[in-house]
C-alpha positions as a Markdown table, in Angstrom:
| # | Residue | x | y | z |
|---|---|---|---|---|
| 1 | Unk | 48.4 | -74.8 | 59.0 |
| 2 | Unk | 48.5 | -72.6 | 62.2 |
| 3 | Unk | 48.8 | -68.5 | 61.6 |
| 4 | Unk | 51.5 | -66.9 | 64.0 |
| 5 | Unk | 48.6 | -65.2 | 65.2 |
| 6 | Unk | 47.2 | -68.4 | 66.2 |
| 7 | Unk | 50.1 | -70.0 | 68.1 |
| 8 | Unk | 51.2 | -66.6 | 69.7 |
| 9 | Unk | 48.6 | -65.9 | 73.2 |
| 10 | Unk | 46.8 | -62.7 | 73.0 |
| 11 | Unk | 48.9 | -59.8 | 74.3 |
| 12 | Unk | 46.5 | -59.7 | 77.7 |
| 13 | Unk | 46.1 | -63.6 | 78.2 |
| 14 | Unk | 47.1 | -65.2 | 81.4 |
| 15 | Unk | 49.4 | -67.1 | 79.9 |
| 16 | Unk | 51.0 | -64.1 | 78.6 |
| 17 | Unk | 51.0 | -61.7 | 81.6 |
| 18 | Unk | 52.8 | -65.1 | 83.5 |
| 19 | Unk | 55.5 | -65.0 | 80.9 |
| 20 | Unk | 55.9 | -61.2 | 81.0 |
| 21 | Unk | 56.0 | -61.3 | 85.1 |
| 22 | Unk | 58.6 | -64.4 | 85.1 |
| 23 | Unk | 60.9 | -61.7 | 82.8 |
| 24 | Unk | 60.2 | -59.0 | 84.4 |
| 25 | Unk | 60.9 | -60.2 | 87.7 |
| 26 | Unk | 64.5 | -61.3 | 86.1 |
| 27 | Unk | 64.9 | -57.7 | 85.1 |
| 28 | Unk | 63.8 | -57.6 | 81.5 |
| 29 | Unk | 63.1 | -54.1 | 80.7 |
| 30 | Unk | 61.1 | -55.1 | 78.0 |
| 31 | Unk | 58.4 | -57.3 | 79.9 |
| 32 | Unk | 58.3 | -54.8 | 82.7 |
| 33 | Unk | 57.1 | -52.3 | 79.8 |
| 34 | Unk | 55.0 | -54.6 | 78.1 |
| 35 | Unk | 53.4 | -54.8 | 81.3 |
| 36 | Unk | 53.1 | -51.4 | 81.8 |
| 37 | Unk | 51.2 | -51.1 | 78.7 |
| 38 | Unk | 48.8 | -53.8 | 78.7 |
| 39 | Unk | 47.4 | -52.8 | 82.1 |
| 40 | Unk | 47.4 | -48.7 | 82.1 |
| 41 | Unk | 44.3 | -47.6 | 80.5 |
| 42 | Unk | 42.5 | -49.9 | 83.3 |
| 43 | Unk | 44.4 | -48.6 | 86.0 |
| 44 | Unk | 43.9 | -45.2 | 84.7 |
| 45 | Unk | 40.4 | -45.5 | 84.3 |
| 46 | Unk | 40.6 | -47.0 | 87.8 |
| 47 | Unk | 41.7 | -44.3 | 89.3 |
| 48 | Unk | 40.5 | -41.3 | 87.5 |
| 49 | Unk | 36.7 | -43.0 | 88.6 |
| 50 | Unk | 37.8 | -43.6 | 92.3 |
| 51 | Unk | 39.4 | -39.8 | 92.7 |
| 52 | Unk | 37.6 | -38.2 | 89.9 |
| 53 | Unk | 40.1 | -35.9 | 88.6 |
| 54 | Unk | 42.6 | -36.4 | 85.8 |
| 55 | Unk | 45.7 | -34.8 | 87.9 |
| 56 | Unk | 45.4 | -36.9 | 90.6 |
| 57 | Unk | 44.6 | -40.0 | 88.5 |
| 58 | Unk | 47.7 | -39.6 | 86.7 |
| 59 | Unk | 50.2 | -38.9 | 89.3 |
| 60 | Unk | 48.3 | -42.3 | 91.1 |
| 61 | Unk | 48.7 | -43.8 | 87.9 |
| 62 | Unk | 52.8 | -43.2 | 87.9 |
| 63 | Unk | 52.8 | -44.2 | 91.8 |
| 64 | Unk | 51.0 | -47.8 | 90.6 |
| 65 | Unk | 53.5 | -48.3 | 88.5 |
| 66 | Unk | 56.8 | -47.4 | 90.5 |
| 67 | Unk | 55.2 | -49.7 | 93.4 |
| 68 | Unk | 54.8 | -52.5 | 90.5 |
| 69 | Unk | 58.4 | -51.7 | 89.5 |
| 70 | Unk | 60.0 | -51.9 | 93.2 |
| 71 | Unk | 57.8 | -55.4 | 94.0 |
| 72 | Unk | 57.8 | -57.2 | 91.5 |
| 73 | Unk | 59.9 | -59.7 | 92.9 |
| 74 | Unk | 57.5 | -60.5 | 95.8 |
| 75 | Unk | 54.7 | -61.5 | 93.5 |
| 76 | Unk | 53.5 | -64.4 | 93.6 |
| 77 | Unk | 50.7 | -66.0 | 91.1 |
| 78 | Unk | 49.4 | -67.8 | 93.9 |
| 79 | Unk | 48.1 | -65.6 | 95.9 |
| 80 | Unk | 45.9 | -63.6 | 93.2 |
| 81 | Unk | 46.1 | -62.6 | 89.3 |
| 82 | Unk | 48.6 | -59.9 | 88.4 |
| 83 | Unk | 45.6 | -57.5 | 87.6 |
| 84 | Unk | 44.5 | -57.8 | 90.9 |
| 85 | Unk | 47.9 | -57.5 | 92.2 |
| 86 | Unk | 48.0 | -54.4 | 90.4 |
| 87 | Unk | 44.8 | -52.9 | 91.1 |
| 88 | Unk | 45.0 | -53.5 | 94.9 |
| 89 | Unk | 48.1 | -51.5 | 94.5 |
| 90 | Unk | 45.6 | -49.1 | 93.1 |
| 91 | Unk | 43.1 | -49.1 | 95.3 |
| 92 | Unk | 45.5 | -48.7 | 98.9 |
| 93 | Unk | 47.2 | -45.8 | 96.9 |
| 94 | Unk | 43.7 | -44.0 | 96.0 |
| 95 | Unk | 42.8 | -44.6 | 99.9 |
| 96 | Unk | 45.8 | -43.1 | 101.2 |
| 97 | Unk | 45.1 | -40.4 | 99.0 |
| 98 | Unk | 41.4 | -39.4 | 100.4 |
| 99 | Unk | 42.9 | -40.3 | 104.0 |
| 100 | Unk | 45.8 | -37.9 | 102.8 |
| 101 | Unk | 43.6 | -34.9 | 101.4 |
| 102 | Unk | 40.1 | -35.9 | 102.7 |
| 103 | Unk | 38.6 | -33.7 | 99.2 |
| 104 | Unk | 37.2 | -35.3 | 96.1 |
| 105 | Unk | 37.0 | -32.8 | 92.9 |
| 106 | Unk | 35.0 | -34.4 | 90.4 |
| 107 | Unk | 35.2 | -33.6 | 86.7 |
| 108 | Unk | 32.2 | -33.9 | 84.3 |
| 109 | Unk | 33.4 | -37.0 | 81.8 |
| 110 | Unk | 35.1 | -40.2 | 83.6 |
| 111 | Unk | 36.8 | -42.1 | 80.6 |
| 112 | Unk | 35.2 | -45.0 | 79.8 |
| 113 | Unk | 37.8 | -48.5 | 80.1 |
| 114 | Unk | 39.7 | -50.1 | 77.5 |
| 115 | Unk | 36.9 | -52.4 | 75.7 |
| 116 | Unk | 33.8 | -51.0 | 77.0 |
| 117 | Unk | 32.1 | -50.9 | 73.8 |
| 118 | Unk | 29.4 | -53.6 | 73.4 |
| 119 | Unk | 26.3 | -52.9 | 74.8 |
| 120 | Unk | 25.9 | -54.2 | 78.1 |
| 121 | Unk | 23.0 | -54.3 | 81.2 |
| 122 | Unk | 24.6 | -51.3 | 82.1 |
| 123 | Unk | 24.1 | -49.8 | 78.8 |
| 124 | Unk | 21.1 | -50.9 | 78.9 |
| 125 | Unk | 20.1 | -49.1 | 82.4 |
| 126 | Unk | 22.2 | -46.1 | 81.3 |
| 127 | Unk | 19.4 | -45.4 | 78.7 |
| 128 | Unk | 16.5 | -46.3 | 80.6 |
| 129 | Unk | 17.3 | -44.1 | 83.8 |
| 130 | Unk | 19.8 | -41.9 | 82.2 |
| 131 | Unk | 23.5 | -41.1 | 82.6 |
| 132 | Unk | 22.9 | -38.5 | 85.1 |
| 133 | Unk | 20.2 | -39.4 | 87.2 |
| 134 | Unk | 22.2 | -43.3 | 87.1 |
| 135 | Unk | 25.8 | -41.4 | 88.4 |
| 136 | Unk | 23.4 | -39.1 | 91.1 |
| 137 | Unk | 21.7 | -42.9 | 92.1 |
| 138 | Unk | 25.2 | -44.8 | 92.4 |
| 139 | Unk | 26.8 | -41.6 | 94.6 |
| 140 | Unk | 24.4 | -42.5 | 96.8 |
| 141 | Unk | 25.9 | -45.9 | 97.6 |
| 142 | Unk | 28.5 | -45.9 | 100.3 |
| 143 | Unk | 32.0 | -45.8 | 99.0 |
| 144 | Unk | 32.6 | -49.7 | 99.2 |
| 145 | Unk | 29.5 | -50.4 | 97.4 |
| 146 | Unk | 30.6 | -47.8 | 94.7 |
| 147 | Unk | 33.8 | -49.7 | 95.0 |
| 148 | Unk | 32.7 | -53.6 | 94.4 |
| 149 | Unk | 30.7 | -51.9 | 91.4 |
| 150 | Unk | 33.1 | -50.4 | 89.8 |
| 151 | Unk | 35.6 | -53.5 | 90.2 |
| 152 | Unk | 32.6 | -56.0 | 88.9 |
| 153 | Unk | 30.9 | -54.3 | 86.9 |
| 154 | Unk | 32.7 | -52.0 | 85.1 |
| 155 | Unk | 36.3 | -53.9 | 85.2 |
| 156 | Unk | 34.9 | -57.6 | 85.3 |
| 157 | Unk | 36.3 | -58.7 | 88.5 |
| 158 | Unk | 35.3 | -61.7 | 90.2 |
| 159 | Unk | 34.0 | -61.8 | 93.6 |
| 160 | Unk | 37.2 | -63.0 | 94.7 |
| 161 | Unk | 39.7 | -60.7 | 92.6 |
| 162 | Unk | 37.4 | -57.9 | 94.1 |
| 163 | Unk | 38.4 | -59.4 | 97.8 |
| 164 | Unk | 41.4 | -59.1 | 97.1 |
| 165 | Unk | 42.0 | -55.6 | 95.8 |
| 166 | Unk | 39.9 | -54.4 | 98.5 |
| 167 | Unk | 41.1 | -56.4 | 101.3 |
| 168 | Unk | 38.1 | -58.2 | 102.0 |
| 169 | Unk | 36.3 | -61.8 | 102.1 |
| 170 | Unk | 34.4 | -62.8 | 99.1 |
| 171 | Unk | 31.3 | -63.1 | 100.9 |
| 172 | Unk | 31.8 | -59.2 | 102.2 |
| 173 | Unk | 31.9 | -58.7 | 98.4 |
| 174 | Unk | 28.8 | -60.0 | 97.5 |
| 175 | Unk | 27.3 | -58.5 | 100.6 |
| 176 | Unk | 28.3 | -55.3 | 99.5 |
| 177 | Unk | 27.4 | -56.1 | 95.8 |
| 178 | Unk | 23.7 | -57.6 | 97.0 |
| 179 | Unk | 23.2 | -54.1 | 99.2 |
| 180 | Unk | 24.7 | -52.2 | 96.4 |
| 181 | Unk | 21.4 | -53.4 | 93.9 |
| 182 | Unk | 19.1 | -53.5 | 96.1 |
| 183 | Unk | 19.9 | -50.2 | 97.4 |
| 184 | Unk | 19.6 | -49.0 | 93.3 |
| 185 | Unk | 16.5 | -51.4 | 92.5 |
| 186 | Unk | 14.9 | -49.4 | 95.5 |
| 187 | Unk | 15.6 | -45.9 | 94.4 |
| 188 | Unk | 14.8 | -46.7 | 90.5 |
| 189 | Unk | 11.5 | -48.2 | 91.8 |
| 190 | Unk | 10.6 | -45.1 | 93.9 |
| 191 | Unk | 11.6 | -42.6 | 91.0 |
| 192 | Unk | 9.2 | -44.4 | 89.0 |
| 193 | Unk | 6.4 | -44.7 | 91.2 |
| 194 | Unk | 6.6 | -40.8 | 92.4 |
């Protein structure tokens, strides 16, 4: 005998989101919030690591959404995931923004996403290098390599859910990704050796 939990898909599942975007693109206020709340934190986080302040973060946040809210209707499943849909929204809103203001005003703790707890490679090279000197390595990185880094790495995109928030082919991505680490595995061998 099946639970409900057990024939119901999990609240973030593809299947799920498809249902919630077929309602909410007939109106239903109730999928619309439903999928407000299963992707904000990762927006959020998102943003608040592109423009690194909270203020900002959170005024791009509510922008995200509106735009989600207004287009709905031209989304297709297609074309890319709803995430990505989302988060290319994102992305061209956090880009207009520098373009806008041309500042960055970093604060000293980035929020960590929504089930980022296990220990991970990253974790792993957190501890070994060390939070700080890690951050100072990856602000070296041009900003589309911090970019693809922070979409793969830290919010599991594929290569080509990455191309698409960022407007890009799939092999750019992993061109950018491969430069990315090498440019890293270069500067953590050099720290060590000096």
């Amino acid at each position: 005998m099946t639970t409900p939990a057990e024939r119901e898909p999990a609240r973030d599942s593809p299947e799920h989101v498809r249902e919630l975007v077929a309602r909410g693109q007939e109106g239903d206020r109730d999928a619309l919030e439903e999928l407000y709340l299963i992707h904000f934190d990762r927006i959020y986080s998102y943003l608040h690591m592109t423009v690194g302040n909270r203020h900002d973060a959170e005024d791009l946040t509510t922008q995200t959404f509106m735009r989600m809210l207004e287009s709905i209707g031209k989304f297709r499943f297609q074309s890319a995931p709803f995430s990505a849909w989302l988060f290319r929204i994102a992305h061209n809103l956090s880009m207009d923004h520098f373009r806008a203001n041309k500042r960055w005003q970093p604060e000293e703790e980035v929020p960590e996403p929504h089930g980022s707890e296990e220990r991970s490679a990253e974790d792993e090279a957190f501890q070994s290098i060390g939070r700080q000197s890690m951050l100072e390595l990856i602000d070296s990185l041009s900003q589309e390599q911090q970019q693809v880094l922070t979409l793969k790495f830290v919010f599991n995109f594929s290569n080509a859910e990455a191309a698409t928030i960022l407007d890009k082919t799939e092999g750019a991505v992993k061109s950018l990704q491969h430069r990315a680490l090498v440019s890293l595995q270069k500067q953590v061998s050099g720290d060590e050796e000096g």
